[in-house]
DOKEMAR-379531 format. One line per field, with one value per residue: residue in three letters; residue number from 0; x, y, z of N, C-alpha, C in turn. Coordinates in pm, whole numbers, plus 50000, padded with zeros to 5 digits. Layout:
BEGIN
aa <- ala,...
i <- NUM,...
n.px <- X,...
n.py <- Y,...
n.pz <- Z,...
ca.px <- X,...
ca.py <- Y,...
ca.pz <- Z,...
c.px <- X,...
c.py <- Y,...
c.pz <- Z,...
***
This chain:
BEGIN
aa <- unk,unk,unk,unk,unk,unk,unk,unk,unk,unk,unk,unk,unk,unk,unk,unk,unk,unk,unk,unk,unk,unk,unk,unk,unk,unk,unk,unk,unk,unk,unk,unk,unk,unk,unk,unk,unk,unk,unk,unk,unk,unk,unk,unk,unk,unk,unk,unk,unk,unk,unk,unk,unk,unk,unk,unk,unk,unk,unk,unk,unk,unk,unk,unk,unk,unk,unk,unk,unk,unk,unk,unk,unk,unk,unk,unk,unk,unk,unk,unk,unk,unk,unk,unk,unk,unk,unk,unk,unk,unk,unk,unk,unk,unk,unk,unk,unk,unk,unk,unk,unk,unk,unk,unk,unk,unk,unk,unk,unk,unk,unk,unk,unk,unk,unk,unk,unk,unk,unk,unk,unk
i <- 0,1,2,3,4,5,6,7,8,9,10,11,12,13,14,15,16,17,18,19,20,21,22,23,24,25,26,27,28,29,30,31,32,33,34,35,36,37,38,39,40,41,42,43,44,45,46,47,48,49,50,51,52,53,54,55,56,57,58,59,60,61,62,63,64,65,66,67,68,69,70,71,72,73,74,75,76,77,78,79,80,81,82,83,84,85,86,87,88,89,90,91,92,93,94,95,96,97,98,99,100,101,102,103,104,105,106,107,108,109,110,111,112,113,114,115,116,117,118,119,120
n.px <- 44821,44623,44611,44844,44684,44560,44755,44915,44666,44662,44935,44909,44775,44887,45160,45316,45389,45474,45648,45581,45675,45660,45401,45296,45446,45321,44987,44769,44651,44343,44311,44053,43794,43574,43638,43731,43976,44173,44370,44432,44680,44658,44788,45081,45111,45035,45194,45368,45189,45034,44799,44536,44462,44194,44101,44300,44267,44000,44047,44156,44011,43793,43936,44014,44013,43914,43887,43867,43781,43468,43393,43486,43580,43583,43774,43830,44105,44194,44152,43968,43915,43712,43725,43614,43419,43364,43478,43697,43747,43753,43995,44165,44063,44193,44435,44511,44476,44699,44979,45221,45136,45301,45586,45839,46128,46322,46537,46673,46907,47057,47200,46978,46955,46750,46647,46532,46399,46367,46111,46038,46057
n.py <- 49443,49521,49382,49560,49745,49665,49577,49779,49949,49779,49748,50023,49991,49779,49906,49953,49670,49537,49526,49695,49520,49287,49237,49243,48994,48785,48829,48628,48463,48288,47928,47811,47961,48095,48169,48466,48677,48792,48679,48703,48591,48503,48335,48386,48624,48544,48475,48758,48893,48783,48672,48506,48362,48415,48596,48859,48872,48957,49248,49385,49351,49501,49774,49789,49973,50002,50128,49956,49732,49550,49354,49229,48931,48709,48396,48110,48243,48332,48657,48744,48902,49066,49148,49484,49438,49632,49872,49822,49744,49987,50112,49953,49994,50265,50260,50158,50344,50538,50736,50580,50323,49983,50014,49954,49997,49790,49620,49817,49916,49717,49398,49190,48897,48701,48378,48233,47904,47672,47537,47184,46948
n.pz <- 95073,95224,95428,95552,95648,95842,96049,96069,96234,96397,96548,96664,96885,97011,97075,97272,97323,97093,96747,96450,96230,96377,96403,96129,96051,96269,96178,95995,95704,95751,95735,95643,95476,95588,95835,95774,95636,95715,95979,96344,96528,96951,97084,97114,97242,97519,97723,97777,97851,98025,98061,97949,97617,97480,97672,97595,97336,97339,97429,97230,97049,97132,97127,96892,96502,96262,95945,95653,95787,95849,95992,96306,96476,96773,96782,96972,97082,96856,96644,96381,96117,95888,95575,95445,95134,94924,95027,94984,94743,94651,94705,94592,94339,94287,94387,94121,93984,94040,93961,93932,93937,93959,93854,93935,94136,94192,94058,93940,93778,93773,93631,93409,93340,93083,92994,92707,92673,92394,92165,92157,91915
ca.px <- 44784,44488,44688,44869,44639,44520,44853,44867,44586,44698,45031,44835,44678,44984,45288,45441,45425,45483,45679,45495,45674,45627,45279,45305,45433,45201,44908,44787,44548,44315,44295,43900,43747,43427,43665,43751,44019,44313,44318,44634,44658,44694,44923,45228,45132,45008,45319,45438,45097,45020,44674,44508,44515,44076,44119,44442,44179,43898,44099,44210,43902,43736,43972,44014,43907,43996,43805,43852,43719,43346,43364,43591,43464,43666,43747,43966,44208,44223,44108,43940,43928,43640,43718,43454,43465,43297,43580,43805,43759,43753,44073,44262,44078,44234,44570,44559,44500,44800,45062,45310,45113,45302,45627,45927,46318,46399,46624,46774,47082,47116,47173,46906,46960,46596,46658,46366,46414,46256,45982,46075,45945
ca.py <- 49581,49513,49329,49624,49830,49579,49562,49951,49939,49718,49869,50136,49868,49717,49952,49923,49546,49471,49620,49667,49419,49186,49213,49183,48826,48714,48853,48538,48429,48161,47798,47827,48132,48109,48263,48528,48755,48786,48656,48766,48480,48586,48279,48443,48717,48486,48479,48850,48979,48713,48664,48366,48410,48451,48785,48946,48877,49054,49357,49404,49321,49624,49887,49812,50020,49965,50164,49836,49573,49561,49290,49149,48814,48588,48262,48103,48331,48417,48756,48732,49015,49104,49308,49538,49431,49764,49960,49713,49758,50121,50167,49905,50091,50408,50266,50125,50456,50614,50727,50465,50153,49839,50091,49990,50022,49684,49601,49942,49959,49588,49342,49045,48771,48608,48293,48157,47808,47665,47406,47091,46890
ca.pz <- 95093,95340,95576,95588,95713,95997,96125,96134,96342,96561,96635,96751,97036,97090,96993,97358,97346,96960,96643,96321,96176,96418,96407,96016,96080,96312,96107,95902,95622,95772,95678,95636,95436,95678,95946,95772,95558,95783,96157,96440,96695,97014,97196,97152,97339,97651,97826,97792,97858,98115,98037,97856,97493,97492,97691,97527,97214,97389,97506,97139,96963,97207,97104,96728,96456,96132,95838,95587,95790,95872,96098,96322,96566,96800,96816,97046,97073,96738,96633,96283,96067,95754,95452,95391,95044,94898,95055,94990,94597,94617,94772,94502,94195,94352,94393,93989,93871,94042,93761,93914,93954,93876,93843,94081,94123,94244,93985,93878,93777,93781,93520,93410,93237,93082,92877,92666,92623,92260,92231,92128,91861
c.px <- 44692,44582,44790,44826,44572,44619,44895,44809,44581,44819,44992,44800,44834,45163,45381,45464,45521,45536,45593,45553,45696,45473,45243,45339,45342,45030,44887,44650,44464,44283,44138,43866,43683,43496,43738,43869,44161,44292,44455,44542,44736,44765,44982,45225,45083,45083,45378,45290,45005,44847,44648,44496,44320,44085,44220,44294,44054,43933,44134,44095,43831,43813,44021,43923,43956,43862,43748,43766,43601,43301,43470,43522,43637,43643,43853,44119,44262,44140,44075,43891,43833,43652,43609,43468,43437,43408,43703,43878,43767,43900,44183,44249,44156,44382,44641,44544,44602,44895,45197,45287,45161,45443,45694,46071,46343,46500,46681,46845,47154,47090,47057,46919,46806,46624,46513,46437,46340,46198,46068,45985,45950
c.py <- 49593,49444,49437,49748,49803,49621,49708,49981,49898,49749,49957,50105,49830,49777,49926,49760,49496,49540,49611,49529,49286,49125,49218,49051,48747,48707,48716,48512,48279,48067,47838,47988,48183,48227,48389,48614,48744,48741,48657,48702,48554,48473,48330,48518,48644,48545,48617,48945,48929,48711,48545,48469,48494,48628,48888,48974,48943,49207,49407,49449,49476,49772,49887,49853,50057,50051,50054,49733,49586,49478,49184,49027,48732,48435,48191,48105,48400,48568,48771,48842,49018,49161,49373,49556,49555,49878,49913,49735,49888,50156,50048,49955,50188,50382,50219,50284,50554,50580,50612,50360,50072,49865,50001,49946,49932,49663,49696,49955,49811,49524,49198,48936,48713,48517,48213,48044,47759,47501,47301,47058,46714
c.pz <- 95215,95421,95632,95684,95851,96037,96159,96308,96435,96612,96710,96879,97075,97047,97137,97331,97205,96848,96547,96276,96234,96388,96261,95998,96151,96241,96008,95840,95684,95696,95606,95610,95502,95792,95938,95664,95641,95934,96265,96559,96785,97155,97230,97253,97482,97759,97879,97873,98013,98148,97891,97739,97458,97528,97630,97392,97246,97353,97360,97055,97018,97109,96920,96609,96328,95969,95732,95612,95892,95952,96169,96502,96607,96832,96874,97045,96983,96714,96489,96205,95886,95654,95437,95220,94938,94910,95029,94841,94544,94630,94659,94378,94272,94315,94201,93939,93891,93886,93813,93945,93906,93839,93938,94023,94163,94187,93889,93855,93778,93645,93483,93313,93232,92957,92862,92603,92483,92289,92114,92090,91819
***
C-alpha cells in the first residue's frame, strides 16, 4: 500500500522518463532496516538520463514530496524512503474500516478445489 504511494510520487518526478509500473518494479525493500522502508535505485536510470546515479538521486530527492514519508536520505545512489509511521497507521486503520476490506472478485465465477489432507497416526 505505501509503496504505492511513493511510486505515485515519483511518477510525478519522472513521468516523461518512467511508467508507473516501471517505477513500481524498481521501487525495493532494503536489505538493512537502518536504511530505511522502501529505497528506488537510481543506476538504471544512469544511462538514459546520462548523469551518474548520485545526482539523478539528488535531483529527485529535491523535488519529492510524499505526505507518508517523513524522511527521505541518500546513499549512493539509492534514494531511501521513511514511513512516517503515525500517518502510516492512520491511513491502514482507515482502509480496515472500509465496508469492503479483505472483499475481492479474484475468483468469481470460478471453481476451487480445497483438499484437507488428514493427520496421520
Amino acid at each position: 500500500m505505501f509503496k504505492k504511494y511513493i511510486a505515485e510520487d515519483l511518477h510525478e518526478i519522472l513521468k516523461d522518463d518512467l511508467k508507473y509500473e516501471e517505477i513500481l518494479k524498481i521501487l525495493e525493500v532494503p536489505a538493512n532496516d537502518g536504511f530505511g522502508d522502501f529505497s528506488f535505485p537510481t543506476f538504471t536510470l544512469s544511462k538514459s538520463f546520462r548523469k551518474s546515479p548520485k545526482n539523478i538521486a539528488v535531483d529527485i530527492k529535491e523535488k519529492f514530496k510524499c505526505a507518508i514519508v517523513n524522511r527521505t536520505e541518500m546513499i549512493n545512489g539509492f534514494i531511501n524512503f521513511h514511513i512516517d509511521k503515525q500517518k502510516g497507521s492512520s491511513i491502514v486503520l482507515n482502509e480496515i474500516q472500509m465496508e469492503r476490506y479483505g472483499k475481492t472478485d479474484y475468483l468469481e465465477g470460478q471453481k476451487l478445489v480445497m483438499d484437507f489432507s488428514s493427520r496421520r497416526i
